[in-house]
C-alpha positions as CSV (number, residue, x, y, z in Angstrom):
1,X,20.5,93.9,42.8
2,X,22.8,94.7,45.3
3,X,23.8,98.1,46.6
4,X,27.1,99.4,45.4
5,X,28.4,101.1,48.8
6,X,27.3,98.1,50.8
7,X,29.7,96.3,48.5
8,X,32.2,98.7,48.9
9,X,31.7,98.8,52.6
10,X,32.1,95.0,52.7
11,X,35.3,95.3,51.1
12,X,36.4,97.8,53.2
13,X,36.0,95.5,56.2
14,X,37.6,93.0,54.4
15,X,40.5,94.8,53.8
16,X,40.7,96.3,57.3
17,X,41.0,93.1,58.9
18,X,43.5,91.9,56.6
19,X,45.3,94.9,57.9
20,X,45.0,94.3,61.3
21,X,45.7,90.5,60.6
22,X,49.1,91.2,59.0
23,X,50.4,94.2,61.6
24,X,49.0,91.9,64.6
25,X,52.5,90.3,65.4
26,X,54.0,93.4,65.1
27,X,54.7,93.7,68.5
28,X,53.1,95.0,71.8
29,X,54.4,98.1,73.9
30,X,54.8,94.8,76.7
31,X,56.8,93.0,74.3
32,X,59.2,96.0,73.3
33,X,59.5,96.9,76.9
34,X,60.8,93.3,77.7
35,X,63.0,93.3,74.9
36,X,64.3,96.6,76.1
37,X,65.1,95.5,79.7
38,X,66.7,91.8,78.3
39,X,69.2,93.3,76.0
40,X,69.6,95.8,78.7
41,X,70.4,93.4,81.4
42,X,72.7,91.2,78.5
43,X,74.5,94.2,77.4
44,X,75.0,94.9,81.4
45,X,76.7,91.9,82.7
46,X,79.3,91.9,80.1
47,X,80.4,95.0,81.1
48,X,80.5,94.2,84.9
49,X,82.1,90.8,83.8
50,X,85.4,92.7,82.2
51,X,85.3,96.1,84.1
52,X,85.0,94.3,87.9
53,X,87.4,91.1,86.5
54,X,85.0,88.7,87.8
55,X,86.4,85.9,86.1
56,X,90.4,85.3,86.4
57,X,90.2,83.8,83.6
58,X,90.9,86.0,80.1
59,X,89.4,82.8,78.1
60,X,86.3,82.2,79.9
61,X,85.4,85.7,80.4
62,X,85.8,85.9,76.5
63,X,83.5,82.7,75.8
64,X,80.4,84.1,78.3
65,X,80.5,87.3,76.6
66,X,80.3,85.7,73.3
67,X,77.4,83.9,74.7
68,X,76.3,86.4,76.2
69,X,76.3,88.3,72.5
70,X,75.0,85.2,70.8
71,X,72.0,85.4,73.1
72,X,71.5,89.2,72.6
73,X,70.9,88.6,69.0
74,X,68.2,86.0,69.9
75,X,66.8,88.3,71.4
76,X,66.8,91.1,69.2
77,X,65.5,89.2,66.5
78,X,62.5,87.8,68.5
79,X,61.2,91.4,70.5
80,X,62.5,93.9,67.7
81,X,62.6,91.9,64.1
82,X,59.7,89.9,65.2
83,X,61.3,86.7,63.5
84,X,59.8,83.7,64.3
85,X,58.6,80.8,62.7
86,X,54.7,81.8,62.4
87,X,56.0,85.0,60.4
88,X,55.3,85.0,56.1
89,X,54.9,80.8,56.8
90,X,58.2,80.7,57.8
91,X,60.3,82.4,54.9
92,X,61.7,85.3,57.4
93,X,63.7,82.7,59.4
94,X,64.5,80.4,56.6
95,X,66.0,83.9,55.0
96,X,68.0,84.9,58.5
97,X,69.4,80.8,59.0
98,X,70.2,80.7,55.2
99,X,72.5,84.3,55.9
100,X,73.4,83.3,58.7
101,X,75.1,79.7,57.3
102,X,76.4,81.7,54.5
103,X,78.1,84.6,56.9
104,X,79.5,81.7,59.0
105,X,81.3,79.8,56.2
106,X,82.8,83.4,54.6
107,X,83.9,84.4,57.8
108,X,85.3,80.6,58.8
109,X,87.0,80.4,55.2
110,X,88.6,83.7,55.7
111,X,90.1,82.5,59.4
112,X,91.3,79.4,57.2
113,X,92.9,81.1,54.6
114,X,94.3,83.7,56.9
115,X,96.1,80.9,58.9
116,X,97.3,78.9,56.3
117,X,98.8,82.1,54.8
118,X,100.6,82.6,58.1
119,X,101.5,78.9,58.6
120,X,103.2,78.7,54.9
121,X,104.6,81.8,54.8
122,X,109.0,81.8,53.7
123,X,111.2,82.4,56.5
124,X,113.0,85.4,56.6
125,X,115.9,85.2,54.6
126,X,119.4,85.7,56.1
127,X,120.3,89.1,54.8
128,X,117.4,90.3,56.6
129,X,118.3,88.5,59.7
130,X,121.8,89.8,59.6
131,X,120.8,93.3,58.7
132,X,118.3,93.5,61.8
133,X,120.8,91.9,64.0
134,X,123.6,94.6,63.3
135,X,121.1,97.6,63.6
């Protein structure tokens, strides 16, 4: 017959390196230090972008930034969510791509709706026209 605390001591272990199993990709002070300085360093350059007008260019200055932003989030989700495909098998990013999709077609439906809206909207009708004209 075995002994009841070496059971419970077993467990324990058990249990402990479950623990440490689960919290291991949790993140490192080195990994939260290079996130730190990489969303420091993409949050930067955007603002010496359109504060020194390096670009002449209003459009392309507008695209890099959006990269720029698109590219922060990356990183923010790797250093500081810890989202990556090793994490719960998987399910954590198949969660974030599936709210992502769904974000992007609400916010593309919207753009659509708000343009047609615009595009079909009456003309102004002639009183109106009249009564601005005289004023």
């Amino acid at each position: 017959m075995s002994h009841p605390s070496a059971s419970a001591h077993e467990t324990g272990t058990a249990h402990q390196d479950d623990h440490d199993a689960t919290h291991a990709d949790h993140g490192s002070l080195r990994g939260y230090l290079t996130g730190f300085v990489l969303a420091a360093i993409l949050t930067i350059i955007p603002f010496w972008l359109v504060l020194g007008h390096v670009i002449a260019s209003p459009q392309a200055t507008i695209v890099i930034v959006l990269g720029l932003a698109a590219l922060q989030i990356v990183v923010h989700m790797i250093f500081f969510l810890h989202l990556d495909t090793r994490s719960e098998n998987g399910w954590n990013m198949l969660a974030f791509i599936f709210t992502v999709v769904l974000v992007v077609i609400v916010l593309g439906a919207s753009v659509w709706v708000m343009y047609n809206e615009n595009a079909n909207m009456m003309p102004m009708s002639p009183q109106y026209m009249q009564h601005k004209q005289g004023a």
